[in-house]
N, C-alpha and C positions, 0 to 999 in steps of 0.2 A: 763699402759702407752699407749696412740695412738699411733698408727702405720698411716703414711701417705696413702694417694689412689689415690696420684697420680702420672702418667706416671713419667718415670726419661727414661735417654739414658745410652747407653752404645756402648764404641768401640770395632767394630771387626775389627783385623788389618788383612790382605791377604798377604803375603809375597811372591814372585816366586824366593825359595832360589837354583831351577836349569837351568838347561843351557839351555832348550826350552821357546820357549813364550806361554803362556796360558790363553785363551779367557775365560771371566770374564762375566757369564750374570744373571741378575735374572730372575724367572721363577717363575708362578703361583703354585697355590696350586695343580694343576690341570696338571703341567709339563708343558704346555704351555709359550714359552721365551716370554717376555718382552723386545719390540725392544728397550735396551738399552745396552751398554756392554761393558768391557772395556779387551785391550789387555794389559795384562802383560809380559812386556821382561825379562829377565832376570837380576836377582836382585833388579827387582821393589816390589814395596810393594801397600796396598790402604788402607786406611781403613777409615772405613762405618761406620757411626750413624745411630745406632738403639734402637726401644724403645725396654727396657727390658722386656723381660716377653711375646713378640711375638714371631713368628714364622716366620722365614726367608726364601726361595728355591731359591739355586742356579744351576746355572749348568757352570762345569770346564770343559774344552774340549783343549785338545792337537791335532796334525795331528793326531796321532794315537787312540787317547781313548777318553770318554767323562764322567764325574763326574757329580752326582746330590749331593749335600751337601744340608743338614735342618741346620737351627741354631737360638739357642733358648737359652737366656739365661738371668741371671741377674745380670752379674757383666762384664768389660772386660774381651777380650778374643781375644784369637789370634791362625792364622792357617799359618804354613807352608807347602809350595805345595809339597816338596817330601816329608812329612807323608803320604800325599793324593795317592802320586802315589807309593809309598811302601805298601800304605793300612796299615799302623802302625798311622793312629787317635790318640790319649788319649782318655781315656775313659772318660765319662760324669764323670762328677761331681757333688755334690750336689747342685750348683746353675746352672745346663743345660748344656749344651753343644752341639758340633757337631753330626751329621751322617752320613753318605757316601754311595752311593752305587755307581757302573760302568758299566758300560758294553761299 
């Protein structure tokens, strides 16, 4: 049976389910921001269409800390920001997933 080749989308949804606001930006392959960005207040949400099967860089930054997120996947998917700032992700799964690093 064929299997399709071509592109489809898929949503990532971004949730700020805490009580600080948290600065939303994409970022090159290379870590370099992309002057776009969006501020999340608290208990806002956004979510992004992407082609599946890419590769996404973001970067999450509170006053006090800053997040690089990758995301890559093929089906929906969704991230709330205190997993992010607990450092408790879920683990990838078999259709891709998040990654995180901070400093």
């Amino acid at each position: 049976m064929p299997t399709s080749t071509r592109p489809f989308e898929i949503l990532f949804d971004l949730t700020n389910d805490t009580n600080v606001e948290i600065m939303f930006e994409m970022t090159s392959q290379s870590g370099r921001r992309i002057p776009s960005s969006i501020l999340l207040g608290s208990g806002k949400s956004v979510s992004l269409v992407l082609e599946a099967g890419s590769t996404y860089n973001y970067t999450l930054q509170t006053s006090k800390r800053v997040w690089q997120i990758s995301v890559k996947s093929w089906q929906d998917l969704s991230l709330i920001m205190s997993s992010v700032l607990s450092g408790s992700i879920p683990p990838s799964t078999l259709s891709g997933g998040i990654s995180c690093s901070s400093w």
